[in-house]
C-alpha positions as a printed Julia matrix, in Angstrom:
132×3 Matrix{Float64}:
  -2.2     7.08   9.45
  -4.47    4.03  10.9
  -3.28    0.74  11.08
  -4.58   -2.72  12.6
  -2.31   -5.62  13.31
  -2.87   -9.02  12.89
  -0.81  -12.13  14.39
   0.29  -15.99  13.8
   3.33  -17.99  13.95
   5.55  -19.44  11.81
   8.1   -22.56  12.63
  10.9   -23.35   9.77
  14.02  -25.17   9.36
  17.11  -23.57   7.18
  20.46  -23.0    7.92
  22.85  -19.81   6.3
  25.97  -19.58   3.93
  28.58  -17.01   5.5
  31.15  -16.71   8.13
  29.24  -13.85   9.73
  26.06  -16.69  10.61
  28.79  -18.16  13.14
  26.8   -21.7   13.88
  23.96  -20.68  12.47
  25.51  -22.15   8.97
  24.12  -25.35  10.32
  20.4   -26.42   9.54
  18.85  -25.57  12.76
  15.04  -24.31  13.24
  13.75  -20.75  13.69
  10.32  -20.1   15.62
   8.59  -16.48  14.77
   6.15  -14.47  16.12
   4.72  -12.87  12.3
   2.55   -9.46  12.88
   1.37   -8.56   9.56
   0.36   -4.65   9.87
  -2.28   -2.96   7.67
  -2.05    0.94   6.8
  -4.1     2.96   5.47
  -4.73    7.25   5.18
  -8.33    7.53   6.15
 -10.91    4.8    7.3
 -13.09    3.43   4.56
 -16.88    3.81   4.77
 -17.17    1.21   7.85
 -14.56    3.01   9.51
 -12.35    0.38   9.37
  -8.51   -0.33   7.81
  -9.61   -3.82   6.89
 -11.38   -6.28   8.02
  -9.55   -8.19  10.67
 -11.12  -11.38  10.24
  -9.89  -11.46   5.84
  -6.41  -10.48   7.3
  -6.2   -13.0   10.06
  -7.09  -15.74   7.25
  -4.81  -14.21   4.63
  -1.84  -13.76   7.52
  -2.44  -17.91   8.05
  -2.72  -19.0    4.66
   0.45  -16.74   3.68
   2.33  -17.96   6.62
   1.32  -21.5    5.82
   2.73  -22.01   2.57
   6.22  -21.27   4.55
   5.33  -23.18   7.76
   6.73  -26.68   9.0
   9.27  -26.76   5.65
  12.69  -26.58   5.6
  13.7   -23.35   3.56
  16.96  -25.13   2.05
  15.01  -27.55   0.47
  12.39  -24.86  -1.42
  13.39  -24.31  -5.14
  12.19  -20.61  -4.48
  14.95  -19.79  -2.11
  17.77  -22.22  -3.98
  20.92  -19.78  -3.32
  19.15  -17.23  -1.03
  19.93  -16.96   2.93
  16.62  -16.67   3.7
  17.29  -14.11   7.17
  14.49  -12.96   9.2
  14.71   -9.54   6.92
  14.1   -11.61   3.83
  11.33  -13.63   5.14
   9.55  -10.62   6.65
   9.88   -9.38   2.58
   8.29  -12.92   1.4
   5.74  -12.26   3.71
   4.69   -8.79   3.05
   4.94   -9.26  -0.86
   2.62  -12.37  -0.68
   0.31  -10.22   1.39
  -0.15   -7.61  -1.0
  -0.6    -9.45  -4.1
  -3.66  -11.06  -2.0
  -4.51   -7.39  -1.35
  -4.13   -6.93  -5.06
  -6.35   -9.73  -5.72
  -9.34   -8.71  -3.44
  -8.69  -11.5   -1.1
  -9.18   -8.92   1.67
 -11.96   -7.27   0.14
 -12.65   -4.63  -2.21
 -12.21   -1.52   0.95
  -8.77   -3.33   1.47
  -7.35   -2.13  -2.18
  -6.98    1.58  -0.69
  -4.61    0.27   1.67
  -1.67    2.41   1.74
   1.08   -0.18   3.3
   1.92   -3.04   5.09
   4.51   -4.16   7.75
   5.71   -7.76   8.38
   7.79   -7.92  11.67
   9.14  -11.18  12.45
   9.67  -11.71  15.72
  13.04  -14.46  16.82
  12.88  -13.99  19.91
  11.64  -11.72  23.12
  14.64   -8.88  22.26
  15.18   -9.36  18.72
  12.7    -9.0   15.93
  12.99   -7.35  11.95
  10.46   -5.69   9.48
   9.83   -4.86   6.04
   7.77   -2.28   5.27
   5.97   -1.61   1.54
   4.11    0.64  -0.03
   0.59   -0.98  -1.91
């Protein structure tokens, strides 16, 4: 399996329902690291997974609709805690409907997966991974 990686960063505000969040009930913010990670069986006729420069744009505009909001305030997640794991979902699923839609080019519709790792902090981080 190939893969390329692609990076940005994403800065939100939200806070969690739960005893188990401890503190983190609060509205507080949460900085990520977001690698968005492109696989794929064999190379396509440019010997490439996709192009990096379509998945760097899609990464930002993805990670954009989410960045610089507060999360509790979002219809979309009314009810939801939205937890690293759950973002890194939002993420990957937005990413592959744009793959869906050709917004990474036609080559990037034999994609086989994609991982979204979400990165809190320097030792703690969470994925989703999906099949396309």
């Amino acid at each position: 399996m190939f893969s390329i990686t692609v990076r940005d960063h994403l800065m939100i505000a939200h806070s969690f329902r739960g005893e188990v969040f401890g503190p983190a009930q609060r509205l507080h913010g949460a900085t990520f690291l977001v690698d968005a990670t492109f696989r794929r069986t064999e190379l396509d006729d440019d010997g490439i997974v996709v192009d990096i420069g379509l998945a760097t744009r899609e990464l930002g505009a993805v990670v954009g609709e989410l960045n610089y909001r507060n999360l509790d305030d979002e219809d979309e997640f009314a009810g939801t805690n939205t937890s690293t794991e759950f973002l890194a979902k939002v993420i990957a699923d937005r990413l592959a409907e744009r793959v869906h839609k050709g917004a990474l080019g036609e080559g990037a519709r034999e994609l086989a997966g994609i991982t979204v790792t979400l990165h809190e902090s320097h030792i703690a981080w969470a994925s989703y991974e999906r099949d396309l």
